[in-house]
C-alpha angles and dihedrals in degrees: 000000000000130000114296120201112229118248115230125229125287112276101232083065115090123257095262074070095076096053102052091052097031089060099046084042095062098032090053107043104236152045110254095049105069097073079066094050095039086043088061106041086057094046094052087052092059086243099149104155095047086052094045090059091057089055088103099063087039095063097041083046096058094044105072089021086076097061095057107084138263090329095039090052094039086053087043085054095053094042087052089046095046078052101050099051088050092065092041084060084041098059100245111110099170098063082040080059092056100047097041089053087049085048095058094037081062091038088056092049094050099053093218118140112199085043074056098050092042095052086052086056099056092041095056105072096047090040088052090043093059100052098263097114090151091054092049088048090046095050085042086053091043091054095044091047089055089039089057095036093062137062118287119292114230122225088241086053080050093049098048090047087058089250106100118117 
């Protein structure tokens, strides 16, 4: 995969905008992954409706993402799994279901452990919420048989799933 230069923000979004995805562009290598980076900073700073509002190129990020190999379905992961946990915060647990089953199909193609880990996380509270307990405790076994299967993951790898400390 060659160099790909990162996309700025939609120009209808205001110029904060830019900072928050020039930075995770850069920090991250390449242009489809900073509506992940950006998904999460806002998520971690409780600012639904702004992500929310960034559903959109979420959703249009993680599409074609899937179909790029180990990395692209890895990004898509993360994206369905951002978006699932959304819903989950949003009240609507059915479509947090769906998402959260697409991120750990994505997780599965890309054979990354802690994706995979990451993508259990966000299926387990809409799994629990509809009544499928023992669905949510066999993805969370899957990903801790692959976690401790591989090599080591490193606090920064963590981090950069969402489940550091």
């Amino acid at each position: 995969m060659g160099t790909r230069k990162c996309t700025p923000a939609p120009q209808s979004w205001p110029p904060l905008a830019d900072a928050f995805v020039a930075e995770p562009c850069r920090r991250l290598g390449h242009h489809t992954a900073w509506p992940v980076a950006l998904g999460q900073r806002l998520f971690a700073l409780g600012a639904y409706e702004g992500l929310g509002q960034l559903l959109p190129l979420l959703l249009a990020s993680a599409y074609p993402s899937e179909q790029q190999g180990p990395s692209g379905a890895a990004l898509a992961a993360r994206l369905w799994g951002l978006v699932s946990r959304l819903a989950v915060k949003q009240g609507r647990t059915q479509d947090a279901g769906v998402q959260a089953a697409r991120a750990g199909a994505a997780a599965r193609r890309s054979g990354d452990a802690a994706v995979l880990a990451a993508a259990a996380r966000a299926a387990a509270p809409p799994l629990r919420r509809t009544g499928r307990a023992g669905k949510t405790l066999s993805l969370l076994l899957e990903a801790h048989t692959q976690l401790t299967a591989a090599a080591r993951t490193t606090a920064a790898q963590l981090d950069a799933e969402g489940l550091g400390g």
